[in-house]
TORNU-791356 format. One record per residue (C-alpha): x, y, z. Coordinates in steps of 0.1 Angstrom, whole numbers. Layout:
N
u:X&v:Y&w:Z
...
END
This chain:
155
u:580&v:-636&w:3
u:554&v:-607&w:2
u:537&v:-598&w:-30
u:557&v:-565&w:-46
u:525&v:-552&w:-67
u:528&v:-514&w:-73
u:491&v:-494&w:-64
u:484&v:-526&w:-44
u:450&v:-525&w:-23
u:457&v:-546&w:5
u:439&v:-560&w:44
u:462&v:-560&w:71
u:456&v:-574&w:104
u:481&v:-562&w:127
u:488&v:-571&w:165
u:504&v:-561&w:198
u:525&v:-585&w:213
u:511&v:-592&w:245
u:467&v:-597&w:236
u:444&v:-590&w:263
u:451&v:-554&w:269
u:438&v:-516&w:255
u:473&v:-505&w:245
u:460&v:-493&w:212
u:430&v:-476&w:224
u:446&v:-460&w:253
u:471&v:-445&w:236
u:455&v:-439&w:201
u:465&v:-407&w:195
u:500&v:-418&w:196
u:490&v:-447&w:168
u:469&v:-414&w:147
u:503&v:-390&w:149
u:527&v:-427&w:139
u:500&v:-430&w:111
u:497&v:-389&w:105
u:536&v:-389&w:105
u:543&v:-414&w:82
u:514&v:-409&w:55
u:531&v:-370&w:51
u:565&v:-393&w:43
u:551&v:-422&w:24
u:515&v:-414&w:9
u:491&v:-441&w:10
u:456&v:-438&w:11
u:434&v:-450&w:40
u:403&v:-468&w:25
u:394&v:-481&w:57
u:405&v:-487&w:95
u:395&v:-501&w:128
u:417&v:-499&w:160
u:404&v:-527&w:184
u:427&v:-527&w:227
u:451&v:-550&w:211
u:452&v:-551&w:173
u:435&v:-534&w:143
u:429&v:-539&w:108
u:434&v:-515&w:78
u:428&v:-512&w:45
u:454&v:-492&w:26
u:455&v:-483&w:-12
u:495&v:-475&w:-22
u:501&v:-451&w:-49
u:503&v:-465&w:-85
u:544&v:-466&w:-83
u:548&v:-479&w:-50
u:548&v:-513&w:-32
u:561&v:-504&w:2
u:541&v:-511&w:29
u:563&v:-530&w:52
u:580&v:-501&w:50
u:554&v:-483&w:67
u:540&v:-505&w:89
u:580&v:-506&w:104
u:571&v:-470&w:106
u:543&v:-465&w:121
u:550&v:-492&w:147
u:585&v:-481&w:156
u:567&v:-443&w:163
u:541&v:-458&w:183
u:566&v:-475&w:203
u:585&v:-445&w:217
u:554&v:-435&w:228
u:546&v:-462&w:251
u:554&v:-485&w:280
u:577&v:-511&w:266
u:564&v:-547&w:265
u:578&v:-576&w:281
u:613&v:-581&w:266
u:625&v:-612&w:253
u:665&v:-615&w:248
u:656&v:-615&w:207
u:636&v:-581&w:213
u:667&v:-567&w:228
u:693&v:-580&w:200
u:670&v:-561&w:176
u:663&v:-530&w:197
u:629&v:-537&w:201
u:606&v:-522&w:226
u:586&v:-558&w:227
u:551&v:-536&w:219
u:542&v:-552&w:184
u:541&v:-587&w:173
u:570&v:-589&w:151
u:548&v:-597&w:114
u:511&v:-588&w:103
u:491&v:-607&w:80
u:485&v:-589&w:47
u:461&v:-600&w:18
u:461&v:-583&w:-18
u:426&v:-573&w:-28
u:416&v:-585&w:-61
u:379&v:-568&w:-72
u:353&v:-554&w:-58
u:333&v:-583&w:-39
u:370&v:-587&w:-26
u:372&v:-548&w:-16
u:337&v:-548&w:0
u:344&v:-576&w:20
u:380&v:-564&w:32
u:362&v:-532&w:43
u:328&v:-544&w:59
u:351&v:-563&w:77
u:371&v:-533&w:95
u:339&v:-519&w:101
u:319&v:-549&w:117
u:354&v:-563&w:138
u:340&v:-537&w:170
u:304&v:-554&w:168
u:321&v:-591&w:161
u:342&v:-585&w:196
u:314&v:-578&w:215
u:325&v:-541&w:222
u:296&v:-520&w:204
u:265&v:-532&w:191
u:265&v:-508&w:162
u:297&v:-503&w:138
u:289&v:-467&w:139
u:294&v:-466&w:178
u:331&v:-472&w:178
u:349&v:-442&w:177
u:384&v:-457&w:168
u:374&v:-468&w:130
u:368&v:-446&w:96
u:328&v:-452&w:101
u:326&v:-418&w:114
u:347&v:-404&w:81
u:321&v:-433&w:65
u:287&v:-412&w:77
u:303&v:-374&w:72
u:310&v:-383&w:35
u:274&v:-396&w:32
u:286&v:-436&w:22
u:273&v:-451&w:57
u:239&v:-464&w:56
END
């Protein structure tokens, strides 16, 4: 059973379905209007986030009276999903009208404190450099570094 903590800052990993692939970063503005779309319904605030071909991690603070987040990760990932090629279908992706895009759970861990916090978010930052696909964190485009730098808290 998740963790139901109100205000909750928490580290998701979350994942396409079939791993190998640049679904995510060929079709990110699709995952920035899911993500756009859904914030304007169910606030949350972005502390930090990295898209990476097949699977990204975030770090998400929910407001003080809300514990929701499955709620918008079903969200997000059911908007992305209309606006893609479907995945390869599996009779159980069918039964739940399922497109087949997303792995069916992410991984979710609460931050507690603020070595916690600092690690949860390095972490977003460095995953681009740790895969081999930049060899800065500020050279991948598909992260919040750039929001990181223009507010004066990269360096």
């Amino acid at each position: 059973m998740r963790p139901r903590v109100p205000g909750a800052t928490i580290f998701f990993t979350v994942n396409i379905a079939q791993r190998g692939g640049d679904l995510l970063v060929s079709h990110v503005e699709a995952l920035r209007d899911a993500v756009r779309r859904t914030r304007a319904e169910r606030l949350f605030y972005i502390d930090a986030w990295v898209v990476l071909p097949d699977h990204m991690h975030a770090v998400w603070t929910l407001p003080p009276s809300d514990s929701e987040y499955a709620t918008r990760w079903r969200l997000i990932k059911a908007r992305f999903s209309r606006h893609v090629p479907k995945g390869k279908l599996r009779p159980s992706h069918i039964a739940c009208r399922e497109r087949g895009v997303w792995q069916r759970r992410f991984w979710e861990h609460h931050v507690r404190g603020e070595k916690s916090y600092a690690a949860a978010v390095r972490y977003c930052h460095m995953n681009p450099v740790k895969h081999g696909f930049v060899a800065r964190a500020e050279d991948w485009s598909f992260s919040s570094v750039p929001r990181e730098i223009a507010a004066g808290r990269w360096g």
